[in-house]
MARBA-3410 file (N, C-alpha, C, O; in Angstrom, 1 decimal):
123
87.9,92.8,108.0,87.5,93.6,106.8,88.5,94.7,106.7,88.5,95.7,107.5 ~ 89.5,94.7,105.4,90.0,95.5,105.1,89.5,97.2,104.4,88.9,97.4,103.4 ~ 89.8,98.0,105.2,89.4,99.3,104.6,89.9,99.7,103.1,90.7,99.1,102.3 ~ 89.1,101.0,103.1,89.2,101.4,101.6,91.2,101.7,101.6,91.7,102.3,102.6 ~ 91.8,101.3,100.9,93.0,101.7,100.4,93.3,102.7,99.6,92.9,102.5,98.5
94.2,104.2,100.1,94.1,105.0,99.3,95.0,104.5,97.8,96.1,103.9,97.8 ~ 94.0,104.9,96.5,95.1,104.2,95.2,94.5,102.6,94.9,95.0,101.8,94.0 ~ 93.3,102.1,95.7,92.7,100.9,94.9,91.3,101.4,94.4,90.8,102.6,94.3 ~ 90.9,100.2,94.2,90.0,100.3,93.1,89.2,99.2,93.7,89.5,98.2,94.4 ~ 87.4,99.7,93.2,86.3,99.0,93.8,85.9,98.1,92.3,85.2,98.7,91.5
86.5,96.7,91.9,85.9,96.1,90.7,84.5,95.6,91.0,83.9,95.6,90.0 ~ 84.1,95.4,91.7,82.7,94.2,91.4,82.7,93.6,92.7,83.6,93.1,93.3 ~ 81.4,93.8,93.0,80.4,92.7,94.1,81.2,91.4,94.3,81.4,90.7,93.4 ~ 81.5,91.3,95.1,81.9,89.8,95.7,80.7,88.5,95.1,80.7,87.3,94.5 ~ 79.9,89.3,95.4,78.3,88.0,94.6,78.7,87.8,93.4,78.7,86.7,92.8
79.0,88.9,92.8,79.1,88.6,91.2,80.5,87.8,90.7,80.5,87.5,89.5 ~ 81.7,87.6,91.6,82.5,87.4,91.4,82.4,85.7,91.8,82.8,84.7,91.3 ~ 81.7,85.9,92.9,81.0,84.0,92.8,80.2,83.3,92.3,79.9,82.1,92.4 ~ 79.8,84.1,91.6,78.8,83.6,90.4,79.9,82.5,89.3,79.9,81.3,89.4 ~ 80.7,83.3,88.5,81.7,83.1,87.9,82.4,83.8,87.5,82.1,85.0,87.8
84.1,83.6,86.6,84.5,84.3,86.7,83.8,85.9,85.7,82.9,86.0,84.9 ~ 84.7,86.9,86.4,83.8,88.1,85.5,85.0,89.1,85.6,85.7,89.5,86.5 ~ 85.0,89.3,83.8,86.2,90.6,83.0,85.4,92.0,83.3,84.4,92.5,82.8 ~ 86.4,92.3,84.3,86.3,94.1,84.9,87.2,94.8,83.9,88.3,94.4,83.8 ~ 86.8,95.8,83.2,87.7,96.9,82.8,88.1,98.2,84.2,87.2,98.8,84.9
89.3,98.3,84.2,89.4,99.5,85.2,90.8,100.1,85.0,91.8,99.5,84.6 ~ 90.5,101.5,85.4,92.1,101.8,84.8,92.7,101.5,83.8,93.9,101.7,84.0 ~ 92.3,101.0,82.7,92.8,101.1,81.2,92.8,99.6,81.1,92.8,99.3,80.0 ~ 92.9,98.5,81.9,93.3,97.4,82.1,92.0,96.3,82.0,90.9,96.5,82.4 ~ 92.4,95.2,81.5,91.6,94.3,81.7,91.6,92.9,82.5,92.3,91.9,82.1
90.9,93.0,83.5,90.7,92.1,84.6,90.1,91.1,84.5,89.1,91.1,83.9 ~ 90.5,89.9,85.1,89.6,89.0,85.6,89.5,88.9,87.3,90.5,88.9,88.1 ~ 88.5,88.8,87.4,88.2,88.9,89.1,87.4,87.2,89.5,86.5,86.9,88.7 ~ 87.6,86.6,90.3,87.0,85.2,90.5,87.1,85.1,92.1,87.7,86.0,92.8 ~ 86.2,84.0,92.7,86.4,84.0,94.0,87.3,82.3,94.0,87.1,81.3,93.3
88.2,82.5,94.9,88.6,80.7,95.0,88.6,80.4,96.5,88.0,80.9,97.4 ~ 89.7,79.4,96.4,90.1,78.6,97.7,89.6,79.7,99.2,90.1,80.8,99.4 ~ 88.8,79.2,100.1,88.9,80.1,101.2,88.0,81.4,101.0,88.2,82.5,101.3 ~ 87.0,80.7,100.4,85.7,82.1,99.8,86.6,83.7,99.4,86.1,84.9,99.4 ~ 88.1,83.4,99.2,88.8,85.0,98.9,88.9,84.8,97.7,88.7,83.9,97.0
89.4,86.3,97.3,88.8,87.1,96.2,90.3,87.2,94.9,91.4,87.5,95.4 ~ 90.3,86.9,93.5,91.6,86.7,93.0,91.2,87.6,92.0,90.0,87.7,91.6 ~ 92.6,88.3,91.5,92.3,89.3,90.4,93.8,89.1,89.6,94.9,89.0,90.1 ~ 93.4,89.0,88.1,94.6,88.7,87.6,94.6,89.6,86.0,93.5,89.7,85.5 ~ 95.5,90.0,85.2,94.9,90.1,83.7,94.5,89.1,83.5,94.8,88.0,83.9
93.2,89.5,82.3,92.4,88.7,81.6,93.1,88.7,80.2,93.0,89.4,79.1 ~ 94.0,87.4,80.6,94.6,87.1,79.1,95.4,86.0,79.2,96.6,86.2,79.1 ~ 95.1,84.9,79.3,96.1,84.2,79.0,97.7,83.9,78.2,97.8,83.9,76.9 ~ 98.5,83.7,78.8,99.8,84.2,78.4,100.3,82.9,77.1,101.2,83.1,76.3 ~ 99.6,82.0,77.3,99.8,80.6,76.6,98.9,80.9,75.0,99.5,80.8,73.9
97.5,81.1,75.1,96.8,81.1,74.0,96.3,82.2,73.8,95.4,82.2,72.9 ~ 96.5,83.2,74.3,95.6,84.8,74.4,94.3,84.9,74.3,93.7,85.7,73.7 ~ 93.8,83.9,75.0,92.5,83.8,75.3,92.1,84.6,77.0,92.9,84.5,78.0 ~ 90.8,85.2,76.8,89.8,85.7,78.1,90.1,85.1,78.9,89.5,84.0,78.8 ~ 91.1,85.0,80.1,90.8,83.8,81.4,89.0,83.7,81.9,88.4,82.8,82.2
88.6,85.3,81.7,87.4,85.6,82.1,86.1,84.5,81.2,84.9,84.5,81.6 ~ 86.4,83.9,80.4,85.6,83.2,79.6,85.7,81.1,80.1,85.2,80.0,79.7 ~ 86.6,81.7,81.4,86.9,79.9,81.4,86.5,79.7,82.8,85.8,80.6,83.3 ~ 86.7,78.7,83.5,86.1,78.3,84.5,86.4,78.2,86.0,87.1,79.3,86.2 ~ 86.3,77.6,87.2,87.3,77.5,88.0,87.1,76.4,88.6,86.1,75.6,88.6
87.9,76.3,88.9,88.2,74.5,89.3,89.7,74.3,90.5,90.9,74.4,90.3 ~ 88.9,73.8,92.3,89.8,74.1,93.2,90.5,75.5,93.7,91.3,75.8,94.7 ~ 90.1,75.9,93.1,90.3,77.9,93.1,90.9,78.6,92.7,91.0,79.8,93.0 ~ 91.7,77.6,91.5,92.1,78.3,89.9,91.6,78.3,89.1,90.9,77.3,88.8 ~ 91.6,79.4,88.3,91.2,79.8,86.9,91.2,78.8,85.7,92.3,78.3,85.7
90.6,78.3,84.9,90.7,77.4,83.7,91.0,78.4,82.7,90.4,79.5,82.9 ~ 91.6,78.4,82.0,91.7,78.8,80.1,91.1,78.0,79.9,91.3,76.8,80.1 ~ 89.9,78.8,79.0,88.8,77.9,77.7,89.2,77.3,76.6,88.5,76.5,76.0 ~ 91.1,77.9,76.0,90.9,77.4,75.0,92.4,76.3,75.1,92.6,75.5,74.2 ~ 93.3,76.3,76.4,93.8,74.7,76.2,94.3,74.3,77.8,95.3,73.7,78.4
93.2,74.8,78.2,93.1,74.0,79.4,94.0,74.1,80.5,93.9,73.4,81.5 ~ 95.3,75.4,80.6,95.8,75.5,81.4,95.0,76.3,82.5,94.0,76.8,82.1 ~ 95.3,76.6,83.8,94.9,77.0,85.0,96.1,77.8,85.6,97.3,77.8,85.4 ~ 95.1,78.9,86.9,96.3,79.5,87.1,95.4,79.8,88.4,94.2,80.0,88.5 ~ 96.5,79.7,89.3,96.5,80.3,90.8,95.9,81.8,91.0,95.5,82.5,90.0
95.8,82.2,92.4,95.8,83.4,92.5,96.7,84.3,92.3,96.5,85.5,92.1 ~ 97.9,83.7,92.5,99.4,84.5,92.5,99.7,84.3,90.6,100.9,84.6,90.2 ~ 99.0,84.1,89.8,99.4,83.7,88.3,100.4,82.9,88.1,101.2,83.0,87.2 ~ 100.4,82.0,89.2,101.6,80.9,88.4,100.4,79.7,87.4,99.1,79.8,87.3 ~ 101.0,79.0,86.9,100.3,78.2,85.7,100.5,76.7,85.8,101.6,76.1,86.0
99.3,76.2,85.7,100.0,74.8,85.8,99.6,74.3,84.4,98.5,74.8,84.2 ~ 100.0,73.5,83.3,99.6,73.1,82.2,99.0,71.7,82.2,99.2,70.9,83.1 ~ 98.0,71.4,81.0,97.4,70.1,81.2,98.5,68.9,81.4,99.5,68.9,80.7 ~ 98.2,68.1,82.1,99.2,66.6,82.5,100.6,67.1,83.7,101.8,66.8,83.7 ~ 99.9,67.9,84.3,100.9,68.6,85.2,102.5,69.3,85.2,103.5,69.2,85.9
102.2,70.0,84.2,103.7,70.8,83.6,103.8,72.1,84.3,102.6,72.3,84.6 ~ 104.3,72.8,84.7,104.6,74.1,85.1,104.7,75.2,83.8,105.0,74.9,82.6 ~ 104.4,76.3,84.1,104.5,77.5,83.0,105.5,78.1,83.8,105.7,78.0,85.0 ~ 106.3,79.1,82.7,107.7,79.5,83.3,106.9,80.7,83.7,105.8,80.9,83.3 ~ 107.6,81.7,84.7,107.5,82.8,85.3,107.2,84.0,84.4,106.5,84.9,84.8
108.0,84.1,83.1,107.8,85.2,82.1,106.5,85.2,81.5,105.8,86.1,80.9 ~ 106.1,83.7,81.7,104.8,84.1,80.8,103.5,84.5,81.6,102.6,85.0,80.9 ~ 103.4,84.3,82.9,102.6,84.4,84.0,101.3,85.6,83.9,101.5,86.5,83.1 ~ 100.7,85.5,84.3,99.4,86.8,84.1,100.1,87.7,85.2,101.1,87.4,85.9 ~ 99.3,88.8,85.2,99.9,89.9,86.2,99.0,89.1,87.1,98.0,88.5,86.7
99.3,89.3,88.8,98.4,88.9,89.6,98.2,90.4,90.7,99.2,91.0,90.9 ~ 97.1,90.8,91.2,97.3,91.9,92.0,96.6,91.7,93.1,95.8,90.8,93.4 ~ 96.9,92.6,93.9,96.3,92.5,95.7,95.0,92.8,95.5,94.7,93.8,94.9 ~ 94.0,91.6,96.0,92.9,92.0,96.4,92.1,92.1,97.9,92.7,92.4,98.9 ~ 91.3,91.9,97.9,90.4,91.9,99.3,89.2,92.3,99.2,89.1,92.9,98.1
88.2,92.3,99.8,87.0,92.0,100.2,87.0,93.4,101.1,87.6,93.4,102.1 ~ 86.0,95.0,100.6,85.4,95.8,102.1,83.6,95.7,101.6,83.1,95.4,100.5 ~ 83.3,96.0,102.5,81.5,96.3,102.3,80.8,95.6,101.5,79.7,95.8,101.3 ~ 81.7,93.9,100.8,81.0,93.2,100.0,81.5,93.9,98.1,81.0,93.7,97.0 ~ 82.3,94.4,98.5,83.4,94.6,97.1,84.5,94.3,97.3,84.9,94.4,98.4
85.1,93.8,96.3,86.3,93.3,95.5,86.7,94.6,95.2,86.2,95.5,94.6 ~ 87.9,94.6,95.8,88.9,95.6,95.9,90.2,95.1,95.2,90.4,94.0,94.8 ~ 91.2,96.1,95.2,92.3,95.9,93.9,93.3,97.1,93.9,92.8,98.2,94.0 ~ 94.8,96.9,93.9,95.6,97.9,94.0,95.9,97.5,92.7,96.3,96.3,92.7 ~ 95.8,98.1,91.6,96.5,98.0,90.0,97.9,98.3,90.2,98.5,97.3,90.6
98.5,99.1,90.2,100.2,99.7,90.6,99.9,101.2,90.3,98.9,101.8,90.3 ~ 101.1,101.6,90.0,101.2,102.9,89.9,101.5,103.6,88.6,101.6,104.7,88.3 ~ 101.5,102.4,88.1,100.9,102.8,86.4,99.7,102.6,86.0,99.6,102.6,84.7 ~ 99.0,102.4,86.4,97.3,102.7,86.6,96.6,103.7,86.8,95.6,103.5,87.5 ~ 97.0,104.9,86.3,96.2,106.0,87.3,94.6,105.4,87.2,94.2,104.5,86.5
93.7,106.4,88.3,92.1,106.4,88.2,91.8,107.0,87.1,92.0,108.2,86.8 ~ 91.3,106.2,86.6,90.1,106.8,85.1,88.8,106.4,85.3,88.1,106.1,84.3 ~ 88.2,106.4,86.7,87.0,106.2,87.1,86.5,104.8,87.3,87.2,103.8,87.1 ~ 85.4,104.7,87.7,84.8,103.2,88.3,85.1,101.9,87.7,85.4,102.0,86.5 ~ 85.0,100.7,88.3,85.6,99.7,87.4,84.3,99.3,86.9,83.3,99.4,87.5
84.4,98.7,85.3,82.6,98.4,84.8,83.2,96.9,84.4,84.4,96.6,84.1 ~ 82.3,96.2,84.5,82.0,94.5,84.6,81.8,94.9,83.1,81.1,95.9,82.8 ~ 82.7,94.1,82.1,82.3,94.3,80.7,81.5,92.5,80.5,81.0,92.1,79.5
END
């Protein structure tokens, strides 16, 4: 169990993040947080780079992300795979960020253009 990291951020209950996926606002940013492969914890923008759709609104499947509105998926690291097995190029990729698991939260280093603007809220 990784400790608190100074400069991360507490998104959301691990329970809630295996429920399904679920859009955290934190630090100005909008998140998606999901659990996949290996009961660990994945945090990525919530936006797909292909349709500008919620990733937070789609499903998971193998322990990638679904987009709701055409079906691409994405890893924990935001690489993309498209429907009938195509690759997405690297520019278009979601941001992916460090997470981990302390006390049964979903934890998160945003970068350093993130300052703290207070707790993360499950929108």
């Amino acid at each position: 169990m990784k400790q608190t990291v100074p400069g991360s951020h507490a998104l959301c209950a691990l329970s809630a993040a295996r429920a399904a996926p679920l859009r955290v606002m934190c630090a100005g940013r909008a998140l998606v947080v999901w659990v996949g492969a290996d009961d660990r914890p994945a945090v990525l923008d919530d936006r797909c780079p292909h349709g500008n759709a919620r990733l937070s609104a789609g499903y998971v499947v193998k322990g990638r992300i679904v987009c709701p509105q055409h079906m691409w998926s994405f890893g924990p690291d935001g690489q993309a795979d498209a429907p009938g097995g195509g690759q997405g190029g690297g520019a278009c990729m979601p941001r992916s960020y460090p997470c981990w698991v302390s006390d049964g939260q979903v934890r998160a280093i945003l970068g350093p253009s993130a300052p703290d603007r207070g707790a993360a809220t499950p929108v």
